[in-house]
C-alpha positions as a printed NumPy array, in Angstrom:
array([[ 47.842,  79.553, 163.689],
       [ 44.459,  77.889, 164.088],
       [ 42.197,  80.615, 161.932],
       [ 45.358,  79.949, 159.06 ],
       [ 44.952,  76.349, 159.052],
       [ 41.022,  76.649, 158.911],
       [ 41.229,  79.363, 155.916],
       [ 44.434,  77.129, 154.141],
       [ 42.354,  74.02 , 154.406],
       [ 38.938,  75.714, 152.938],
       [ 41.131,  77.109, 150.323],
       [ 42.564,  73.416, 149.155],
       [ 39.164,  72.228, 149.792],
       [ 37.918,  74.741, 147.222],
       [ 40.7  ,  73.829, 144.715],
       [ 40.486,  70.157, 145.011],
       [ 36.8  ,  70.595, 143.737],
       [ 37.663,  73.188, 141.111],
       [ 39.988,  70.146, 139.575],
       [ 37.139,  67.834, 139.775],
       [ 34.731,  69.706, 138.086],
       [ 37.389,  70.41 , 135.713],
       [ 37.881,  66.708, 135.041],
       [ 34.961,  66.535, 132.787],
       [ 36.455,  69.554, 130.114],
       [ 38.904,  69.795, 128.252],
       [ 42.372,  70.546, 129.489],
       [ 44.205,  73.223, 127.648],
       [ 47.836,  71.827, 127.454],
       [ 51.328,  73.507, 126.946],
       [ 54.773,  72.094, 127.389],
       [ 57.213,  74.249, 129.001],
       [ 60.97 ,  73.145, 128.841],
       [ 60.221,  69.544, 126.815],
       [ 56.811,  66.936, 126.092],
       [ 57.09 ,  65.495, 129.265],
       [ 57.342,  69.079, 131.207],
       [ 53.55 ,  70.138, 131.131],
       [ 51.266,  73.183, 132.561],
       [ 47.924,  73.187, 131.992],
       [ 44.952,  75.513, 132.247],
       [ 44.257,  74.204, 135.754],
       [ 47.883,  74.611, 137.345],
       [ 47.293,  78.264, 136.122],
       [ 43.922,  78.605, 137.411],
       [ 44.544,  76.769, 140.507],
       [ 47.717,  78.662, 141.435],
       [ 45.464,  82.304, 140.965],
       [ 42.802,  81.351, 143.095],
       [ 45.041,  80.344, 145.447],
       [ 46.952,  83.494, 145.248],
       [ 44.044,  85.533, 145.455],
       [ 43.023,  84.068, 148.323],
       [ 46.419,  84.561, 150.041],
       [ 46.78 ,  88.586, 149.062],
       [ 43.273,  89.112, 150.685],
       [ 43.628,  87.356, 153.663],
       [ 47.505,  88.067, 153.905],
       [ 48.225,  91.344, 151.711],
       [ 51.78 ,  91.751, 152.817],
       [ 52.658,  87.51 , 152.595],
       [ 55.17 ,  87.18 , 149.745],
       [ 54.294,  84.168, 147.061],
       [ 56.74 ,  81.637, 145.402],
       [ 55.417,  79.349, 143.   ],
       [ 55.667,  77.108, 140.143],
       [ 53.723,  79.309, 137.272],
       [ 52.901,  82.988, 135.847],
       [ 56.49 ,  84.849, 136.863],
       [ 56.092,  83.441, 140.881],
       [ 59.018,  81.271, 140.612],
       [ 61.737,  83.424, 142.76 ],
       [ 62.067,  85.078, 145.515],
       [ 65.176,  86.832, 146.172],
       [ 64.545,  86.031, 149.743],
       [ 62.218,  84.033, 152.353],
       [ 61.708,  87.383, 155.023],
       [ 58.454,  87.938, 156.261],
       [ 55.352,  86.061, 155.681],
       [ 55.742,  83.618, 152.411],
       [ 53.65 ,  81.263, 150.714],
       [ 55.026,  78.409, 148.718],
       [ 52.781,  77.354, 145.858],
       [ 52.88 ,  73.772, 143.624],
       [ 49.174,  74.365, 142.323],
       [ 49.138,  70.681, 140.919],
       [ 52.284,  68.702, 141.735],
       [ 52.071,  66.018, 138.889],
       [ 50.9  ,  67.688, 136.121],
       [ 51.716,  64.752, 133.85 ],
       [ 49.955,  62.437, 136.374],
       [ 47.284,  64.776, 136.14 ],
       [ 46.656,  64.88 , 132.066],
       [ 47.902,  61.212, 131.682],
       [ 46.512,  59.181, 134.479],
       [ 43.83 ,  61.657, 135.961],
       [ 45.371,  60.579, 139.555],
       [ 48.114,  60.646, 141.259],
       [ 48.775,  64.395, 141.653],
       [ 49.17 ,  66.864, 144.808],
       [ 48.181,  70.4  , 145.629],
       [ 50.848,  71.598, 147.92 ],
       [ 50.909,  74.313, 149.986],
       [ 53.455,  75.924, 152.561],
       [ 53.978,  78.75 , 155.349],
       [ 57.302,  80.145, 156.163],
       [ 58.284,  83.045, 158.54 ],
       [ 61.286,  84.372, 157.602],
       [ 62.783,  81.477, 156.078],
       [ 61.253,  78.881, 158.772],
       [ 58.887,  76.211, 157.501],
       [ 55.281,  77.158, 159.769],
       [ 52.925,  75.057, 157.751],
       [ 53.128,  71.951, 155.427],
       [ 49.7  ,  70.508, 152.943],
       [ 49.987,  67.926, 151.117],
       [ 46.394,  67.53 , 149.419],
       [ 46.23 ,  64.094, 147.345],
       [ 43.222,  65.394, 145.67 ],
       [ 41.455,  61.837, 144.265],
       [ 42.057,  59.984, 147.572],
       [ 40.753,  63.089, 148.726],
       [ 43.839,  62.793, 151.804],
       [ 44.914,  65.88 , 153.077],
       [ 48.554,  65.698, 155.052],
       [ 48.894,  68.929, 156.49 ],
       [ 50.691,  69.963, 160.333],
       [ 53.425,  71.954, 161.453],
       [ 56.018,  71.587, 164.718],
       [ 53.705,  72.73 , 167.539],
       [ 51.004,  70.75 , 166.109],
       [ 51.852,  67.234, 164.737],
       [ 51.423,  65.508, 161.134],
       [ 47.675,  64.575, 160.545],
       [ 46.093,  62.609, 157.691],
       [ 42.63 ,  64.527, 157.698],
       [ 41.997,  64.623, 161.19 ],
       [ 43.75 ,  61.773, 162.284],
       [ 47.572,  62.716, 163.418],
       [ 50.086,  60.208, 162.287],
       [ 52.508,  58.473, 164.274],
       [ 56.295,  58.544, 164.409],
       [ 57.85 ,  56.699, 161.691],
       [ 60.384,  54.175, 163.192],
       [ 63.694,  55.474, 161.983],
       [ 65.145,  52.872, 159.856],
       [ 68.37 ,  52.099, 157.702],
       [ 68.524,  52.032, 153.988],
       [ 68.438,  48.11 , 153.893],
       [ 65.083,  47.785, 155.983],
       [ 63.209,  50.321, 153.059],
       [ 62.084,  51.083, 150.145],
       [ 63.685,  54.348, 148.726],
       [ 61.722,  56.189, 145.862],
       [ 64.317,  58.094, 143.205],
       [ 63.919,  60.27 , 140.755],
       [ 63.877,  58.224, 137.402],
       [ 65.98 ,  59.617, 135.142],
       [ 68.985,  59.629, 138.279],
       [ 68.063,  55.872, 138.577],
       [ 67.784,  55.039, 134.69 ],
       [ 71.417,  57.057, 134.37 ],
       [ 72.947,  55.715, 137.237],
       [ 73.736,  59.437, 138.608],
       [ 75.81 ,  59.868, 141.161],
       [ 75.601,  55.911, 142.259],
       [ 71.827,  55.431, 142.271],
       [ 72.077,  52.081, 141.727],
       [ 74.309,  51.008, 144.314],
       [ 71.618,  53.183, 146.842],
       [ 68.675,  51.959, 145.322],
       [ 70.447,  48.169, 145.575],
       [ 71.377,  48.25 , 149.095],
       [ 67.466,  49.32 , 150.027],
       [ 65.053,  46.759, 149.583],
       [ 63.166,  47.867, 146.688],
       [ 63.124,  51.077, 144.724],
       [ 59.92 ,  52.915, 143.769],
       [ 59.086,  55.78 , 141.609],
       [ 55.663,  57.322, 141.146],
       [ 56.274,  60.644, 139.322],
       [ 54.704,  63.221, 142.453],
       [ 56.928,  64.627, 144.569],
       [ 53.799,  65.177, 147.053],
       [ 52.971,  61.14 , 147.064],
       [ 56.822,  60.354, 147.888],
       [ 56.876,  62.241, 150.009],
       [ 53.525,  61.359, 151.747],
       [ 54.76 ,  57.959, 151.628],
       [ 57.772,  59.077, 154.033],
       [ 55.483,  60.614, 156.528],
       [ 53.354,  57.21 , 156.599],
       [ 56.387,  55.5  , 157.546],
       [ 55.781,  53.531, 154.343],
       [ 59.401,  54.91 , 152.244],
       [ 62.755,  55.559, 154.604],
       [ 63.584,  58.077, 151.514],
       [ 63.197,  59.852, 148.492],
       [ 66.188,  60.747, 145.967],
       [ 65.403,  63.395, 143.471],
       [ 65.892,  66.964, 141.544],
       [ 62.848,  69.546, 142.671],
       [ 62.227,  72.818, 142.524],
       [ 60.912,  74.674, 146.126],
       [ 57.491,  74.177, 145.6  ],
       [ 57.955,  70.866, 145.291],
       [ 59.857,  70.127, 148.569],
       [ 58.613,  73.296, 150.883],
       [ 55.28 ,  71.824, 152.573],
       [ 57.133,  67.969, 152.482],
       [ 59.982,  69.866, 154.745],
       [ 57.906,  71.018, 157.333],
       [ 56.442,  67.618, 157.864],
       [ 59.394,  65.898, 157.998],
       [ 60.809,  68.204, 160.572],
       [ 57.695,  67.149, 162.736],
       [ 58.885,  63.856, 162.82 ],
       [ 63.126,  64.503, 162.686],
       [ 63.815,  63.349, 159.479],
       [ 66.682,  64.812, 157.4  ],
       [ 67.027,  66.211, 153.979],
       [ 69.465,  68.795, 152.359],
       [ 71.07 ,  68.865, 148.921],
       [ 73.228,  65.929, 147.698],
       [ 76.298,  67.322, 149.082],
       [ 74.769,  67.375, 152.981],
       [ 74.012,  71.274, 152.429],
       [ 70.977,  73.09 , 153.128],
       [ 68.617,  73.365, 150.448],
       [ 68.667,  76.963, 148.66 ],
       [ 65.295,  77.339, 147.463],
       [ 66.171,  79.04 , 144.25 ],
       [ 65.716,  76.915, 141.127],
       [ 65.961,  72.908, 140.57 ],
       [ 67.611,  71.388, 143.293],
       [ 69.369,  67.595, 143.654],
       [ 67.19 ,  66.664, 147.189],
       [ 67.632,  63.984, 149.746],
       [ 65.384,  63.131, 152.588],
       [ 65.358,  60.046, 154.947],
       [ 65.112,  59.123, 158.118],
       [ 68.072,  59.935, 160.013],
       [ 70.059,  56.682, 159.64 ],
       [ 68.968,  55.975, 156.112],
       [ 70.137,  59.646, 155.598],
       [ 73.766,  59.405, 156.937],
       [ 74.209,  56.041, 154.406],
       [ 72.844,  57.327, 151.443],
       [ 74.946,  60.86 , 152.11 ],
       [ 78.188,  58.683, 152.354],
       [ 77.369,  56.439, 149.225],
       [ 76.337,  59.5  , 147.091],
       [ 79.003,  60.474, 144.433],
       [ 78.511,  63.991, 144.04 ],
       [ 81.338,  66.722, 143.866]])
């Protein structure tokens, strides 16, 4: 695994400065499904090069990812690579920080390989089972596994604004609720120890490379109904740390 994680991270490296150069142009803009669902010139380009890069190093790997007809698989056999080429895109256009690259590795079906590349903190959270959870080069420790009413929980805003499925009760019962509109940061934030969860509705590429680093360090996630996640289209997603987990499953109205 150690020439992949050499070539992944040169790769990211690449993109991150692709995005900063990139900064000083003009973005070409397009919604997709409504104003606030976005794709821009950059997502496309990003996701390409890091396609490319992928097919010639890994011909037979199979791609799944957010743009250009990449978004299903029928299956996860063999060698796949999961693709969010800028997780945030509204962050991105908007703010001009708070985004994520996101990258992940799965043999048949099993997460290898999470990154997690906050590209303006220039923070890369990348790692796998056999290896640990690093920050650049520094590995992270365990989080301490605590209960709903010791953290803060990010959700999804539109669940919390609508009160789906008893947000509010959840979200009242931690001790502060946070949303930052980047599935990557959230879930960065969990690995940090810094969240105990993160309540939302993703897509795979936005969850894939955040799975295999919470597995690292034992934390649970699944669909809203406590099943395993099906990596085919928007998904409702829970993660936490094992006891938050259990609460927030049991307080979650969802049929």
């Amino acid at each position: 695994m150690g020439k992949m994680i050499e070539e992944i991270i040169s790769w990211l490296i690449a993109a991150k400065e692709k995005i900063i150069l990139a900064q000083n142009e003009q973005l070409m803009i397009d919604e997709k499904s409504n104003r606030k669902d976005l794709v821009t010139n950059m997502d496309r380009e990003i996701q390409a090069f890091l396609i490319e890069k992928i097919h010639s190093a890994y011909p037979q790997a199979k791609i799944l990812a957010e743009e250009e007809g990449y978004s299903d698989l029928p299956d996860l056999s063999g060698q796949v690579f999961i693709i969010d080429p800028i997780d945030g895109t509204l962050n991105f256009v908007v703010q001009g920080e708070n985004f994520c690259i996101m990258l992940a590795y799965y043999e048949d079906g099993i997460g290898q390989l999470g990154f997690i590349y906050d590209v303006m903190r220039d923070e890369l959270y990348w790692g796998g089972k056999k290896i640990g959870v690093y920050k650049n080069d520094i590995k992270l420790p365990q989080p301490k596994d605590l209960p709903l009413e010791k953290g803060l929980v990010a959700i999804n805003s539109y669940l919390f604004g609508h009160d789906r499925f008893n947000i509010h009760a959840i979200g009242e019962q931690s001790i502060g609720v946070r949303m930052c509109g980047c599935a990557g940061l959230e879930l960065i934030a969990m690995l940090k120890g810094n969240h105990i969860g993160y309540i939302s509705n993703l897509s795979p590429w936005d969850y894939a490379a955040g799975n295999v680093l919470l597995d690292v360090f034992g934390m649970k996630y699944s669909g809203f109904s406590g099943d395993p996640l099906t990596f085919h289209g928007r998904e409702y997603y829970l993660a936490a740390t094992p006891t938050a987990y259990e609460t927030i499953l049991e307080m979650l109205e969802f049929e």
